[in-house]
C-alpha positions in Angstrom: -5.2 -0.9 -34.7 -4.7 1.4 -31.6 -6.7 0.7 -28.7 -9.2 3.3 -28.0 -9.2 4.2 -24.4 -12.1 5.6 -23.4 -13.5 2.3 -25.2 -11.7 0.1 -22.4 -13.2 2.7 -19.6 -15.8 1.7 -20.8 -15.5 -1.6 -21.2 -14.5 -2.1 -17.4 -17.0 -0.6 -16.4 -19.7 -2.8 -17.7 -16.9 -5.4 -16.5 -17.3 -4.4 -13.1 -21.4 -4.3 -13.0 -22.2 -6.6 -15.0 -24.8 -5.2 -16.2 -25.1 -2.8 -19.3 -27.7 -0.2 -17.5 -25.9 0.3 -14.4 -22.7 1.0 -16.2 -23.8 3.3 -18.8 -25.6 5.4 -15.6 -22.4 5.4 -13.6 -20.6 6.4 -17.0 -23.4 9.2 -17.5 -23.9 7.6 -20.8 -27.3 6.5 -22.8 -27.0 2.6 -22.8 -27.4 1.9 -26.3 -24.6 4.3 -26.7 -22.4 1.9 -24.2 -23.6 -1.2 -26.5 -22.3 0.4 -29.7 -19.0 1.0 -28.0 -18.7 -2.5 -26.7 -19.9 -3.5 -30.1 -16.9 -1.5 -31.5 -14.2 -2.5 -29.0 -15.2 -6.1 -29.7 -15.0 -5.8 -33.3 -11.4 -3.6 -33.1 -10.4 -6.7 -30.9 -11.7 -9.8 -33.0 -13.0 -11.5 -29.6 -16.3 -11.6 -27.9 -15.9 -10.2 -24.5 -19.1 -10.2 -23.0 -22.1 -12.9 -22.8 -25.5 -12.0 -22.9 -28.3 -14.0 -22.0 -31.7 -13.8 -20.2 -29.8 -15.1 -16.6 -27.2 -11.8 -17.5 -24.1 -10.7 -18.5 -20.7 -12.7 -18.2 -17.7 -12.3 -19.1 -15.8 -14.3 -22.1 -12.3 -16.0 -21.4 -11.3 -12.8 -24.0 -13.3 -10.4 -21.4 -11.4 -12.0 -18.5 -8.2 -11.7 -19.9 -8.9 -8.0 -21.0 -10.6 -6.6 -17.9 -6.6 -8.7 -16.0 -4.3 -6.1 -18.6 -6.9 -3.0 -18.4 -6.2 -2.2 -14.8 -2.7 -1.4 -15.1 -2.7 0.3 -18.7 -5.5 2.9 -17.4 -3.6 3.6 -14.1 -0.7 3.9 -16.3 -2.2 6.9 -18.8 -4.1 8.5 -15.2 -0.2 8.8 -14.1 0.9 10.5 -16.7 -1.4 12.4 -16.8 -1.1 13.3 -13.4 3.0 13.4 -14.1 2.6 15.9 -17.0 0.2 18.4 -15.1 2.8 18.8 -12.1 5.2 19.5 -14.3 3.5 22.1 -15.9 3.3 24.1 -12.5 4.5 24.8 -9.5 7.0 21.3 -8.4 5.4 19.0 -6.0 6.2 15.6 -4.6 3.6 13.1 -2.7 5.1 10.8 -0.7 3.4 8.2 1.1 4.0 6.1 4.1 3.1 3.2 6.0 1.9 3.5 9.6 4.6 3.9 11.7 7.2 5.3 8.9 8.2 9.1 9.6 9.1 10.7 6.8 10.3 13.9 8.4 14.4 13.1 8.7 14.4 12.4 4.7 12.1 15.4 3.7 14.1 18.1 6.1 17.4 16.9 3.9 15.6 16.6 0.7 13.9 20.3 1.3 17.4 21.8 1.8 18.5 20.7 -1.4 14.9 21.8 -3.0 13.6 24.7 -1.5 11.6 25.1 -4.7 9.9 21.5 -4.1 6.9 20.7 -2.1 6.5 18.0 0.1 3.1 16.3 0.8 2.7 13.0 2.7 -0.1 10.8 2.6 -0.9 7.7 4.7 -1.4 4.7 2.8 -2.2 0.9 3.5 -0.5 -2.3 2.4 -3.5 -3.2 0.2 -3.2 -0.1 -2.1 0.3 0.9 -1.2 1.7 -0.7 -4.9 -1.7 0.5 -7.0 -1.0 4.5 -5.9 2.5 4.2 -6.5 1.3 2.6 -10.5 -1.2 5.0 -11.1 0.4 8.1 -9.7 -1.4 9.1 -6.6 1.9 8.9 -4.8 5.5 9.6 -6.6 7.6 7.9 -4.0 6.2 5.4 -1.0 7.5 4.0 2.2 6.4 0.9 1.7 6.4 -2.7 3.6 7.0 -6.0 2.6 5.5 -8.0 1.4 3.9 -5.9 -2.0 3.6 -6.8 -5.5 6.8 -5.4 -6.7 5.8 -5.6 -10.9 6.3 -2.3 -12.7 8.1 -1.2 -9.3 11.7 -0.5 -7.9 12.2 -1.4 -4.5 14.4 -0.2 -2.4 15.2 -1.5 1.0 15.8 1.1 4.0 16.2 -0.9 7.1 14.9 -3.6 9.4 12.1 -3.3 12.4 11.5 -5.1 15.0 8.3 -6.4 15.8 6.2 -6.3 18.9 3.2 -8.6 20.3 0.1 -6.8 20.5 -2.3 -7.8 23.4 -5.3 -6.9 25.0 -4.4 -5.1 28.6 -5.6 -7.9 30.9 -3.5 -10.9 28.9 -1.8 -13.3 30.9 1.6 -12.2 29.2 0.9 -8.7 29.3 3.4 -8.4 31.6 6.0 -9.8 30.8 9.7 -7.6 29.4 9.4 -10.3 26.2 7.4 -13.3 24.8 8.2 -16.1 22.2 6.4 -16.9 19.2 5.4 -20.5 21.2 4.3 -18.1 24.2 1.4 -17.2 21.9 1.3 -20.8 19.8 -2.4 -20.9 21.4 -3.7 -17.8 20.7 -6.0 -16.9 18.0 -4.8 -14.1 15.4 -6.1 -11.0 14.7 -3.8 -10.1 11.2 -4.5 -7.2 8.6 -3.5 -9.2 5.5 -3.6 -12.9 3.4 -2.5 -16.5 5.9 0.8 -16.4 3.6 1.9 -12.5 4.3 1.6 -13.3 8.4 5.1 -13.1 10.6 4.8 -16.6 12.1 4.6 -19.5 10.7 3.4 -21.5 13.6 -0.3 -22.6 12.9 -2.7 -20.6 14.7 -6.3 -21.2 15.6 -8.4 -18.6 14.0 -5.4 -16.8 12.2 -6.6 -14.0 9.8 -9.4 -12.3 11.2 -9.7 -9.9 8.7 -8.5 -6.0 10.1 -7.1 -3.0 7.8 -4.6 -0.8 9.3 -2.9 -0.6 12.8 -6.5 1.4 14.0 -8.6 -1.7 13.5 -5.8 -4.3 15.2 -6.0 -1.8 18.4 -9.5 -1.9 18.3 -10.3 -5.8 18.2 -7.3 -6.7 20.2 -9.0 -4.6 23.1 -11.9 -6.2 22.3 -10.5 -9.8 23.2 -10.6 -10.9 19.3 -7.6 -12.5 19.2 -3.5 -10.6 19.5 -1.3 -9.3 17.0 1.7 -8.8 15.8 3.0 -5.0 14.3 6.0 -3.5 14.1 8.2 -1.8 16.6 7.2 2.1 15.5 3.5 1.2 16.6 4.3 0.8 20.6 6.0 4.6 19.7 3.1 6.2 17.6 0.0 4.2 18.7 -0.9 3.6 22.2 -4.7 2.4 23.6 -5.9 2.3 26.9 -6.8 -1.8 27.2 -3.5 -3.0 24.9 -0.2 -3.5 25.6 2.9 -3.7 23.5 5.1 -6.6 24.5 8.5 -7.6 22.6 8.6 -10.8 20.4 12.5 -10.9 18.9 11.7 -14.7 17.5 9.8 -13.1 14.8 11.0 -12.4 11.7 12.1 -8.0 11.6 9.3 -6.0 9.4 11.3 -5.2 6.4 10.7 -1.6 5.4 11.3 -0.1 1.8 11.2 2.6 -0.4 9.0 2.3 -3.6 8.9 3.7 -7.0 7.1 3.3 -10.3 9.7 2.1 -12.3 8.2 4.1 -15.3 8.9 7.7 -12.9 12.2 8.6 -13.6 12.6 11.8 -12.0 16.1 13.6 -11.1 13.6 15.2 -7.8 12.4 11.6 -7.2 15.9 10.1 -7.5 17.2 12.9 -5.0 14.5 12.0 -2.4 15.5 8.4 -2.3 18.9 9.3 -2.0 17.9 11.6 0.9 15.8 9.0 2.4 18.7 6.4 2.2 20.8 8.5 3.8 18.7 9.3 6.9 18.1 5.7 7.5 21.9 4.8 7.4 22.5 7.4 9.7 19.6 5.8 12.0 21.5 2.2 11.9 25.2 3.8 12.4 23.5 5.5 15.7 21.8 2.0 16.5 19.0 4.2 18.0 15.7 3.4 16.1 14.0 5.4 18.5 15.5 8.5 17.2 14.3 8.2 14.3 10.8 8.0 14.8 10.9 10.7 17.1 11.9 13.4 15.7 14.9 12.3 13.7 17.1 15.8 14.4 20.3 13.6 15.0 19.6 12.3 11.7 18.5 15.4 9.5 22.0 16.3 11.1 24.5 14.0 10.0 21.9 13.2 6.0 
């Protein structure tokens, strides 16, 4: 039997509250309505997904397992949906970056080859940068390791250095370059999970919990702890009470280019080829600062 769809919306969404009446209200449902349909999906399923008791509703090992393969399937169908519309009008393709990633060098060579082709960008972050490129938000991403690379083809671009970020008044904040034992000491202000952090010298405090390169400025001047970020945020970022210092022990920031492997687009395939092409002409200069800004040289020579 095929699985109905707007059954496993629905499902998910009671997965997500927990509780039946919330769901069918965020649904705009009535909730015996929602009951039926769970009643249905269970019986289409042969498995008992949900729990019910006076204490609430819990999910069955069948519910868990369900609610783990439900995310990507419905991101799948919204982007082909999404895939199918642009198609039907005029050609457009979102690409998205990572802070610090400019786009411009690739899109100028992509646009001569599509004048017929528009270009939006949109910033994304490294916590949804593989879950917009799945369910179609984004067609093509500038992307940065580490990310969950299932149902995606990754393709590396080049190699960043990475700088130490400290709060203006630091004892090193002079300095032309630290070491990562320079900062062995220093508690760590880091935007993602203990295993995804540059260094892997223990650090007191590591992880306090930031999202994007915004929040690290902001609680590094604040005295929280330092950072580390790649080499394009001393170009496009700067803060009155941090400095940028430069830390060549660390391990480079490996950028990418990213693709649903389901997107197989001759436009997409041209971009990547465009993009690929700007960033080999960025390591054959060996100037990394011409590329982020303004990348002429390289919109020159793509």
């Amino acid at each position: 039997m095929d699985l109905d769809l707007r059954k496993l919306r629905y499902f998910v969404a009671v997965a997500d509250q927990l509780h039946f009446g919330r769901a069918a209200d965020e649904l705009h449902i009535a909730q015996p309505v929602l009951s039926r349909q769970i009643r249905a999906l269970e019986q289409d399923l042969g498995a008992s997904l949900f729990t019910r008791d006076r204490h609430g509703v819990e999910l069955t090992a069948a519910g868990r397992q369900l609610l783990a393969d439900a995310g990507p399937l419905l991101a799948s169908t919204h982007a082909i949906r999404r895939r199918v519309s642009a198609a039907g009008g005029r050609r457009r393709l979102m690409v998205g970056f990572r802070a610090g990633v400019a786009v411009t060098p690739a899109t100028r060579a992509f646009e001569k080859r599509h004048p017929d082709v528009v270009v939006d960008v949109q910033r994304i972050e490294g916590d949804d940068q593989a879950a917009m490129l799945l369910d179609g938000r984004i067609d093509v991403g500038y992307v940065r390791l580490p990310i969950d690379e299932t149902g995606l083809r990754v393709t590396p671009l080049y190699a960043e250095p990475r700088v130490a970020v400290l709060p203006a008044g630091h004892r090193l904040a002079g300095k032309e370059q630290v070491t990562e034992a320079d900062l062995a000491d220093e508690p760590l202000v880091w935007h993602g999970e203990p295993s995804t952090q540059p260094t892997k010298r223990p650090l007191p405090n590591a992880g306090y919990p930031v999202r994007g390169v915004d929040e690290t400025l902001e609680h590094v001047a604040a005295g929280r702890g330092i950072s580390f970020l790649a080499r394009s945020a001393s170009v496009f970022y700067s803060h009155p009470d941090v400095v940028y210092v430069p830390i060549p022990d660390l391990t480079p920031d490996q950028v990418c280019l990213a693709v649903a492997a389901s997107h197989m687009s001759p436009v997409v395939e041209d971009f990547v080829a465009a993009a690929q092409s700007a960033a080999e002409v960025t390591a054959e200069c060996g100037n990394y600062e011409m590329w982020h800004l303004g990348g002429d040289a390289a919109t020159r020579h793509a």
